[in-house]
C-alpha positions as CSV (number, residue, x, y, z in Angstrom):
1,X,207.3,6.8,84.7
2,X,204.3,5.2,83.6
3,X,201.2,7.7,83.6
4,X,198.9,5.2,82.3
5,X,195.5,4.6,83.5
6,X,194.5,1.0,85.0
7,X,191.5,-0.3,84.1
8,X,189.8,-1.5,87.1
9,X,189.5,-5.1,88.5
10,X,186.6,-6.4,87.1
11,X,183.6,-7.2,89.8
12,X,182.7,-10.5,90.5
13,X,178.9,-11.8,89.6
14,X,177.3,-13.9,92.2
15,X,174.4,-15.7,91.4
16,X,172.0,-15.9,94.3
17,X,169.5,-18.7,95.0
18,X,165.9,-17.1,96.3
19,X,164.3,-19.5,98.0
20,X,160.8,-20.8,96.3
21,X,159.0,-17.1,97.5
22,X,158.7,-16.6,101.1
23,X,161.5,-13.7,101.8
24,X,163.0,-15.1,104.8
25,X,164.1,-18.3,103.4
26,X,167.4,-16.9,101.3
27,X,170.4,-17.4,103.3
28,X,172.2,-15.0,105.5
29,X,175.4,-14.8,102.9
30,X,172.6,-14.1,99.7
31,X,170.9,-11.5,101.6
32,X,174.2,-9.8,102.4
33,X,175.3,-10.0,98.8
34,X,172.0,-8.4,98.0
35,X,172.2,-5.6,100.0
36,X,175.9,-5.2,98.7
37,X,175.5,-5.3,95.2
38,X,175.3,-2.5,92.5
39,X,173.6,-4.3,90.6
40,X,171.1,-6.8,91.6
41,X,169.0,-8.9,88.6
42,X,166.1,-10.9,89.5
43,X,163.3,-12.7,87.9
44,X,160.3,-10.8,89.0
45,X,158.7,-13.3,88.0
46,X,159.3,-16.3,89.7
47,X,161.4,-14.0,92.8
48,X,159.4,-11.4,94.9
49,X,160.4,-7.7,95.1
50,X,160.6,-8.3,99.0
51,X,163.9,-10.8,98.4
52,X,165.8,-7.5,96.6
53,X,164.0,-4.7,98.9
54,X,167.6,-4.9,101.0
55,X,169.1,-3.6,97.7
56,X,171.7,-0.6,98.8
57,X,170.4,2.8,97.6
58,X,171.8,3.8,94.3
59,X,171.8,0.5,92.9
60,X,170.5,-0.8,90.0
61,X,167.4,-2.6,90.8
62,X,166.0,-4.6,87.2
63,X,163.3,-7.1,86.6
64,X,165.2,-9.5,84.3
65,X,161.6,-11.0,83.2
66,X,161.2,-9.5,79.9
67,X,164.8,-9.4,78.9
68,X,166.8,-12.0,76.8
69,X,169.9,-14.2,77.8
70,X,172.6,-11.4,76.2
71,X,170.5,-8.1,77.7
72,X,171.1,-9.8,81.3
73,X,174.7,-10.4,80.1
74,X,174.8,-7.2,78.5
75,X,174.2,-5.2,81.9
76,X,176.4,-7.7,83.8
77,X,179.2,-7.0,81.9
78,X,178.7,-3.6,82.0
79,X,179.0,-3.1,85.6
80,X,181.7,-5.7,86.1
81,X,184.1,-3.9,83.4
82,X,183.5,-1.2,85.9
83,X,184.6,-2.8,88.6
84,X,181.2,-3.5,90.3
85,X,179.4,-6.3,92.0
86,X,176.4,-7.6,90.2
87,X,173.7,-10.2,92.4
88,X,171.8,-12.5,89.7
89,X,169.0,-13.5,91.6
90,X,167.3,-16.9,90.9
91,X,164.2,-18.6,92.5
92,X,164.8,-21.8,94.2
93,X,168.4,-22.6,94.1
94,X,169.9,-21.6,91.0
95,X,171.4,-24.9,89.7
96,X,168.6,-26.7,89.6
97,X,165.8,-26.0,86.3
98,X,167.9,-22.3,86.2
99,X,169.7,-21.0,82.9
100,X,173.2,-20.7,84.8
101,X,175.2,-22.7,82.2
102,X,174.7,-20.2,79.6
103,X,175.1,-17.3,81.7
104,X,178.4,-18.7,82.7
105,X,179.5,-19.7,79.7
106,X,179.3,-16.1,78.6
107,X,180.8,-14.6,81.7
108,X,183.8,-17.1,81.0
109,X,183.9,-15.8,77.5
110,X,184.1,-12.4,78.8
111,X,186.7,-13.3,81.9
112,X,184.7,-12.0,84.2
113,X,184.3,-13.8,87.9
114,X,181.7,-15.5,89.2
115,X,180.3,-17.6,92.4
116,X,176.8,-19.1,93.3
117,X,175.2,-18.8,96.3
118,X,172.9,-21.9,96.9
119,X,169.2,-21.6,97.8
120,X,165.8,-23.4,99.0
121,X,164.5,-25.3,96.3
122,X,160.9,-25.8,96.1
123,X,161.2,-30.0,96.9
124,X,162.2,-28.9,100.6
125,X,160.1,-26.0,101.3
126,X,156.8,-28.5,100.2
127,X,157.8,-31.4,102.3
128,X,158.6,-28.9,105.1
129,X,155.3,-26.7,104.8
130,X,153.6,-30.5,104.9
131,X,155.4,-31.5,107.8
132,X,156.7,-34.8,106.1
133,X,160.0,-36.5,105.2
134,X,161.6,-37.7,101.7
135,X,163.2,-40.2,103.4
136,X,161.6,-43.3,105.6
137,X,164.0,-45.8,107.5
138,X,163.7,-49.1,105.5
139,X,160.9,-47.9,103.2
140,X,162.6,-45.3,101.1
141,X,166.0,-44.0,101.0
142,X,166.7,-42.1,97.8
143,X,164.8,-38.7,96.8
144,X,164.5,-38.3,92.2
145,X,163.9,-34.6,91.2
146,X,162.8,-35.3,87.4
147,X,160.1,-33.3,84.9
148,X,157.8,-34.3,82.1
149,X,159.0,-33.0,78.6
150,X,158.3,-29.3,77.8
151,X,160.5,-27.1,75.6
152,X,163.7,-29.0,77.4
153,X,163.0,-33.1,76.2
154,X,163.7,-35.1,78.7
155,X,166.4,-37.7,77.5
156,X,165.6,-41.6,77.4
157,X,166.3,-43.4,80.4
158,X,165.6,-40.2,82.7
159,X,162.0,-40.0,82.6
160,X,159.5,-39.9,85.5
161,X,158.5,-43.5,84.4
162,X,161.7,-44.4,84.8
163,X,162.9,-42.9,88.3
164,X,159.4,-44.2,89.8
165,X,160.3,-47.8,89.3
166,X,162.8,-47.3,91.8
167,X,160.2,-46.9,94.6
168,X,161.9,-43.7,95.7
169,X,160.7,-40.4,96.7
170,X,159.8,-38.2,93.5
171,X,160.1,-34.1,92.9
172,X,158.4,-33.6,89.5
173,X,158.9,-30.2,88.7
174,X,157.5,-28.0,85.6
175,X,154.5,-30.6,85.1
176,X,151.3,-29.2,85.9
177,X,150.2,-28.3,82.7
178,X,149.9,-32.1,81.9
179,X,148.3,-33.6,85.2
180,X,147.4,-36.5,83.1
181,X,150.6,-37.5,81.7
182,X,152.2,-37.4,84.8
183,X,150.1,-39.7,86.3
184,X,150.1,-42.3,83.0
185,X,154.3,-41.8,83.2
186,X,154.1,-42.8,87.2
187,X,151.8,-45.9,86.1
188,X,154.1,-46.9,83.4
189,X,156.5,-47.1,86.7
190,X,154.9,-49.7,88.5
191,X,153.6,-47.4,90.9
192,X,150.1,-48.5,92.8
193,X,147.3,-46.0,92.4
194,X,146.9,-45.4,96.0
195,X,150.6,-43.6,96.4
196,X,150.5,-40.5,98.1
197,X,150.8,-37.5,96.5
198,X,151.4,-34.1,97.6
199,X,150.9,-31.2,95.1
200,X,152.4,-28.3,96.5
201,X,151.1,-24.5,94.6
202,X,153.9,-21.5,95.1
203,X,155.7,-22.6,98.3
204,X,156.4,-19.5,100.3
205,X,154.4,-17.2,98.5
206,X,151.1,-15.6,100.5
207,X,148.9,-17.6,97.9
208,X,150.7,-21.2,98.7
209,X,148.4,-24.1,98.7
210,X,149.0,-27.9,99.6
211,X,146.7,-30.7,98.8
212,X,146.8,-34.5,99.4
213,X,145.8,-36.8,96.5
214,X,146.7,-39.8,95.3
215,X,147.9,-41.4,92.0
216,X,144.3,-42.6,90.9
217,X,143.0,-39.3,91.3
218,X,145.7,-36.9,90.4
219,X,144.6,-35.5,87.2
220,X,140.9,-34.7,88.6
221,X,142.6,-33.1,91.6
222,X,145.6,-30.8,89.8
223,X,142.5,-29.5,87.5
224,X,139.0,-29.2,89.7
225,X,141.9,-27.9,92.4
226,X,143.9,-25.4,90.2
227,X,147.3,-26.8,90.6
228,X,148.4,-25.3,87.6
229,X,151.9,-23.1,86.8
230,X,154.7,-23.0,89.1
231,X,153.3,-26.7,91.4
232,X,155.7,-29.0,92.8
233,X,154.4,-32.8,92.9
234,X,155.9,-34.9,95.9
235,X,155.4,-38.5,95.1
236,X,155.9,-40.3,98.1
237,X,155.4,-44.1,98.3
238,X,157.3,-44.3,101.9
239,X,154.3,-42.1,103.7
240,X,151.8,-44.9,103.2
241,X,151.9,-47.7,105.6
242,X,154.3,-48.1,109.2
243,X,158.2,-47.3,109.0
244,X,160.3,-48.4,111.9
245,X,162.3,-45.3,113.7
246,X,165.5,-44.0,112.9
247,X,168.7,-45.6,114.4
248,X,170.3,-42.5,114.2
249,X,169.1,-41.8,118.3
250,X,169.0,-45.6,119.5
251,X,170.8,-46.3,123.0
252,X,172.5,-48.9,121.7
253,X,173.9,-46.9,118.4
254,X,176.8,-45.4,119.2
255,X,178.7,-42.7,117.2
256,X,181.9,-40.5,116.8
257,X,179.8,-38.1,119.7
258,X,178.6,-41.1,121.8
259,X,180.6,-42.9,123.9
């Protein structure tokens, strides 16, 4: 008869998308993953301590702001090779600007499970607190989520310059700090200077602010109006002028539900 000891199954990670601050917008299946984890890793930073406040008690509540990519994995696979659920909770939604390639990579290494749980990402929570649409029948009809070079280039061919030419909605995240190259990169596109813009502080958070400018007076505005760190731009050519309405709700349209 075998006496020997199993090691346990080894828990699953889930990484968790936060919303862009206010606590209510993570979904019902995050929240619950939350609240059933034994571990649960956010960025303090960027994620408010109101998101994890459903944590279970005895879990392991940790800021992962000040640590590195292998302390985070470090404690992951810690309480996985236990047999325990960790919840890695990312602002926004976590595939998009988040490090979960390299987090992955090393859980693979490791065989240990994963999932992601999608989340608000700051491009809807702006157009939403402003009350406007990415998308206008017969004006525009494609949406660009792009960034100016920082520490990640930007490769050729994918630069704001070169989305705007398109004429489509624009999300230009993690640009702030350059107001003024933003708006010389959405000139080099062919865009006209009086193109709506809205710039759109901490979405969600208690300090959020939106402001309306345009392209010729973007880089006074971000500064004199302290749209600095963690601003979302919406560039949005099809909210200037008349749009016809949707079809989707015509009489005469009729669909799989209307006869």
């Amino acid at each position: 008869m075998d006496n020997a000891v199993k090691a346990p199954e080894r828990g699953k990670v889930w990484f968790i998308g936060a919303g862009p601050g206010d606590p209510e917008l993570i979904t019902v299946k995050g929240r619950r993953l939350i609240a059933e984890a034994d571990l649960v890793l956010y960025a303090g930073s960027l994620v408010p301590p109101e998101v994890v406040a459903c944590a279970k008690t005895g879990a392991r509540v940790i800021d992962s702001a000040p640590l590195t990519l292998e302390q985070t994995h470090a404690l992951m696979r810690e309480t996985a090779l236990s047999g325990r659920m960790t919840a890695r909770v990312h602002t926004g939604d976590p595939m998009l600007y988040g490090a979960v390639r390299e987090q992955t990579a090393l859980l693979d290494r490791d065989g240990i499970p994963w999932a992601v749980v999608p989340g608000v990402s700051a491009v809807f929570a702006a157009a939403s607190a402003a009350g406007v649409s990415l998308t206008v029948p017969e004006r525009v009809q494609s949406l660009a989520v792009t960034r100016l070079d920082g520490r990640t280039p930007v490769p050729e061919g994918q630069r704001v310059a070169d989305y705007a030419r398109h004429g489509a909605s624009l999300a230009v995240y993690l640009s702030a700090r350059e107001p003024g190259i933003l708006a010389g990169e959405l000139r080099r596109g062919g865009l006209a200077g009086s193109v709506p813009i809205l710039m759109a502080y901490r979405v969600g958070w208690p300090d959020e602010k939106l402001a309306w400018t345009t392209l010729d007076d973007l880089e006074t505005a971000a500064r004199e109006q302290g749209f600095t760190r963690q601003t979302v731009f919406l560039i949005l050519p099809g909210e200037k002028g008349e749009s016809p309405p949707s079809r989707l709700y015509a009489k005469e349209f009729s669909h799989g539900y209307r006869e």
